[in-house]
C-alpha positions as CSV (number, residue, x, y, z in Angstrom):
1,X,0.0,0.0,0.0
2,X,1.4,3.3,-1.0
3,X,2.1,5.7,2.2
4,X,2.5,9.5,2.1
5,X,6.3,10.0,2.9
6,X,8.1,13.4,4.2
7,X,8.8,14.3,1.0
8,X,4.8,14.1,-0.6
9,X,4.3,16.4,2.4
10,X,7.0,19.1,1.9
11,X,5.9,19.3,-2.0
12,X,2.0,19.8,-0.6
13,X,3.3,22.5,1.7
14,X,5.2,23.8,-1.1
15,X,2.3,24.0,-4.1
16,X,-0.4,24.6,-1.2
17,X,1.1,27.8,-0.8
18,X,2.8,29.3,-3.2
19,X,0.6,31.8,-3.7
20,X,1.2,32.7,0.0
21,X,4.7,33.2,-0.7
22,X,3.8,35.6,-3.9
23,X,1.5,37.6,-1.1
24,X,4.5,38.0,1.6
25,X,6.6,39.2,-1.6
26,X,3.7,41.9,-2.5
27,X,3.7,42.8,1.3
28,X,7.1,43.3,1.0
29,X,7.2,44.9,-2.0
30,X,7.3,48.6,-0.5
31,X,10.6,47.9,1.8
32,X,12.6,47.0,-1.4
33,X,14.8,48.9,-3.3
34,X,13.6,49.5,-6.7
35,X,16.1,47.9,-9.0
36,X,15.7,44.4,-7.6
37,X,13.5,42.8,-9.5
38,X,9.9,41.1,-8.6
39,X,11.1,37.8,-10.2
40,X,14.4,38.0,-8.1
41,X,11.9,38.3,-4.8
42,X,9.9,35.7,-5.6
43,X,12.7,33.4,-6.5
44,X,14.1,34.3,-3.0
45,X,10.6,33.6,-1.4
46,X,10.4,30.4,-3.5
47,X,13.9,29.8,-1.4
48,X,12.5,30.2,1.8
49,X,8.9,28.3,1.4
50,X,10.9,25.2,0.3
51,X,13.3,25.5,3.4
52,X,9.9,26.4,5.5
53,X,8.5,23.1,3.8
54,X,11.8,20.8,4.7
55,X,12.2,22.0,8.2
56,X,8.4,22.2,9.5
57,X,7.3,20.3,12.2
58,X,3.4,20.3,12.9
59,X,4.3,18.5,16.1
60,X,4.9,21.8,17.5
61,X,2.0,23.5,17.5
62,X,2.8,26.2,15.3
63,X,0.8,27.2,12.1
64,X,2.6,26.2,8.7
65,X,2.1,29.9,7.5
66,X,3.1,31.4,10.5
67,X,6.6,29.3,10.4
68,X,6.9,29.9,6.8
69,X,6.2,33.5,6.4
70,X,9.5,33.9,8.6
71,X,11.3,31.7,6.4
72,X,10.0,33.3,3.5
73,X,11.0,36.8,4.7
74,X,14.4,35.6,5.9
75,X,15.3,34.5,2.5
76,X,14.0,38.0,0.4
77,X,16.2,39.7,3.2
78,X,19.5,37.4,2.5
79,X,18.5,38.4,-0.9
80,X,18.2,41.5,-1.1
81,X,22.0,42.1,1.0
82,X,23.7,40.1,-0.9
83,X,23.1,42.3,-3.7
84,X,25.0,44.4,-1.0
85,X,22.3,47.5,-1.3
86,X,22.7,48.3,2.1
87,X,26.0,50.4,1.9
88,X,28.5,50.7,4.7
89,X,27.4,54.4,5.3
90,X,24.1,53.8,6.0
91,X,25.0,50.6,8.5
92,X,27.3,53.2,10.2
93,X,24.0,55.7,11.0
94,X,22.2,52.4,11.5
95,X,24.6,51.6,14.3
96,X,25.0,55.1,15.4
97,X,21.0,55.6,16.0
98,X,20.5,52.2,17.7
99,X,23.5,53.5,20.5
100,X,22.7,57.1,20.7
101,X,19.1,56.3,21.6
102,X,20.7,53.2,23.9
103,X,22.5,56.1,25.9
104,X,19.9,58.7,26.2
105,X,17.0,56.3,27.5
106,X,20.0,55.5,30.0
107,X,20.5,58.9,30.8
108,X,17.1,60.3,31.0
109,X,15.2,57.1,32.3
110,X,12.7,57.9,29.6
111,X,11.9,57.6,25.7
112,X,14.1,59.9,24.1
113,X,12.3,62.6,21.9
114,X,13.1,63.3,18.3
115,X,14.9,66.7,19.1
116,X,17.0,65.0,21.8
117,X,18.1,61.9,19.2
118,X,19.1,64.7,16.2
119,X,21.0,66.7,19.0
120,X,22.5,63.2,20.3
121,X,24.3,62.8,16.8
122,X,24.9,66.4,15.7
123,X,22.1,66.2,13.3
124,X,18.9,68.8,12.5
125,X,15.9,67.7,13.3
126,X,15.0,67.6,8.9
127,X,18.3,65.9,8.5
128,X,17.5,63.4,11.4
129,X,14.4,62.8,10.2
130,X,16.1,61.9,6.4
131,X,17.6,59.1,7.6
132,X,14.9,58.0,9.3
133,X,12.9,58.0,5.8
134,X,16.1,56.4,4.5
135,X,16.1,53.9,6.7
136,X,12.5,53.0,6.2
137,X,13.1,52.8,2.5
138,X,16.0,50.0,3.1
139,X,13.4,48.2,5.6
140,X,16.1,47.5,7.6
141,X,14.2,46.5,11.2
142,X,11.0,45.2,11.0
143,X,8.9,43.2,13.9
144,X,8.7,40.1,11.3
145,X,12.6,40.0,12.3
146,X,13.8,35.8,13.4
147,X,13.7,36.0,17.2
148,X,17.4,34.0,17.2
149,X,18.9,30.9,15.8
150,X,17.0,28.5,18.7
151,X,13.6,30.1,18.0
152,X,12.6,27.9,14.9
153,X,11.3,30.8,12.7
154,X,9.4,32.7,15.2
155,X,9.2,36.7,14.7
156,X,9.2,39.5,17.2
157,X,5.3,39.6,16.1
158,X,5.0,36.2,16.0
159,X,5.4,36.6,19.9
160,X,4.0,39.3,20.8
161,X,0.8,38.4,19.2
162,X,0.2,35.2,21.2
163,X,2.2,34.6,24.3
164,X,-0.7,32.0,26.4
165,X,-0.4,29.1,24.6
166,X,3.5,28.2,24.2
167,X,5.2,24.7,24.7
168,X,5.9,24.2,28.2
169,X,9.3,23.2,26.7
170,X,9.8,26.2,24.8
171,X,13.7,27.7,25.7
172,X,13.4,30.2,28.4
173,X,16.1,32.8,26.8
174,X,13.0,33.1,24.2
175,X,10.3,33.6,27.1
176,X,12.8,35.8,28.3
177,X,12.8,38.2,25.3
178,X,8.9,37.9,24.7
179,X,8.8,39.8,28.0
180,X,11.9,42.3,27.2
181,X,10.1,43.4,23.9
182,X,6.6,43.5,25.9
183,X,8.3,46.2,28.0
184,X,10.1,48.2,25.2
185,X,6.6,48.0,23.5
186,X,5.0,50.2,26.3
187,X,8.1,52.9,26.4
188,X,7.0,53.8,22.6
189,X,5.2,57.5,22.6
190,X,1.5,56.6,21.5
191,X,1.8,57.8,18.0
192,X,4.6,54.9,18.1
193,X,2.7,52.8,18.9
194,X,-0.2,52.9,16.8
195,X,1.9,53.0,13.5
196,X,3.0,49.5,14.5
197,X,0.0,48.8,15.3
198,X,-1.9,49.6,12.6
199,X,0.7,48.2,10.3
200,X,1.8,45.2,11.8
201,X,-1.6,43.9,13.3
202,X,-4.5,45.4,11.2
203,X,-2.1,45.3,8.1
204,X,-3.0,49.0,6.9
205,X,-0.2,50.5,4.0
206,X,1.5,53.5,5.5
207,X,-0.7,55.6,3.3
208,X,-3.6,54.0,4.5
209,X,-2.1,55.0,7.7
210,X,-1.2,58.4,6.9
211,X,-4.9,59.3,5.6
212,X,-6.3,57.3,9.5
213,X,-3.5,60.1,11.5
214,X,-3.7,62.7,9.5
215,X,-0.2,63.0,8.7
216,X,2.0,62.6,5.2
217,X,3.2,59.3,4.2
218,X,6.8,60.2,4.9
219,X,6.2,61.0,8.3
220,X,4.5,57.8,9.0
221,X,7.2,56.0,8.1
222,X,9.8,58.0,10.1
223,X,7.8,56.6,12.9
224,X,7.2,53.3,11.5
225,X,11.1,53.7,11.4
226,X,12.0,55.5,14.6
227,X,9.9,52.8,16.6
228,X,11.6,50.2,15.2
229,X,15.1,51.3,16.1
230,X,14.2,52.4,19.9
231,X,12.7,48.2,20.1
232,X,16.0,47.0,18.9
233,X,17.8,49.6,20.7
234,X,16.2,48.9,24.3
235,X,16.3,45.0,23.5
236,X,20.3,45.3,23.4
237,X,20.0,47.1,26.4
């Protein structure tokens, strides 16, 4: 009698949802530089549903899409830098931001303001606020970012959106960071905070968002950008 072996199931994962991997390329779309093409994204995304496929393991309770959407992600990423669009300049103001705001939310015991970040690093406010846009452009931190090497696939948002119902075996330094973002996640200003929201959770474009808060797409994604780097800023903390 013929039996369904691992391989039959990785190549139903993989033509079951292949049109899922074309979606998280659309959603990604926007955070891309321009010159890579959408055939070189989806081949990347391709990439990372067949790894998703190899690697899944329903035993642990975890949704195929949600594992593979990491994967997926992961790979357009490892792409897209190895086309080595991200220059050394901009990882230099990358770094720079990540420890300026690391020192000030030291020094004041608060969230740093916009002002006080631009002063922190000899900008203006305008040219501050650039590289923020600059930034955004690259999509160089997003939420959808791999937890670590032990967290099979699992995202910052991956996390945050349900924390009751994990393995009892699942690694405590993961548990550990669920609650470390949880606490940078309520330092965020409120307009912060609802960018992410609305972006991450109810899946709204930043000019869907910009029309909802009244504000122009470029400063939504300053924000959408700024957030981002005081998260990964206070989780090195």
């Amino acid at each position: 009698m013929y039996q369904t072996t691992a391989y039959d199931q990785r190549d139903r994962l993989i033509q079951t949802h292949m049109d899922f991997a074309d979606f998280v390329v659309q959603r990604m779309r926007s955070q891309i530089p321009v010159f890579i093409s959408i055939d070189e994204l989806k081949s990347a995304a391709m990439y990372g549903l067949m790894e998703a496929a190899g690697r899944f393991d329903p035993g642990r309770g975890v949704l195929f899409k949600t594992y593979a959407e990491a994967r997926i992600r992961g790979a357009i990423m490892d792409e897209v830098r190895k086309m080595d669009w991200f220059s050394r300049s901009m990882r230099e103001k990358h770094s720079r931001m990540i420890r300026e705001i690391r020192r000030l939310e030291q020094r004041l015991e608060r969230d740093p303001t916009e002002e006080e970040i631009a002063e922190a690093m000899n900008l203006s406010l305008e040219e501050y606020q650039k590289v923020l846009t600059e930034i955004g452009h690259l999509g160089i931190v997003s939420l959808h970012e791999i937890l670590n090497e032990s967290s099979d696939g699992e995202t910052f948002l991956n996390q945050i959106k349900d924390t009751e119902n994990k393995n009892p075996d699942e690694d405590f330094g993961v548990k550990e960071l669920i609650r470390e973002l949880a606490v940078e996640l309520n330092k965020l200003n409120e307009k912060e905070r609802l960018v992410l929201t609305l972006f991450y959770y109810e899946e709204f474009s930043q000019k869907e968002i910009a029309g909802i808060l009244e504000l122009s797409e470029g400063r939504i994604s300053q924000l959408h950008s700024q957030a981002l780097l005081k998260l990964k800023a206070g989780m090195l903390s």
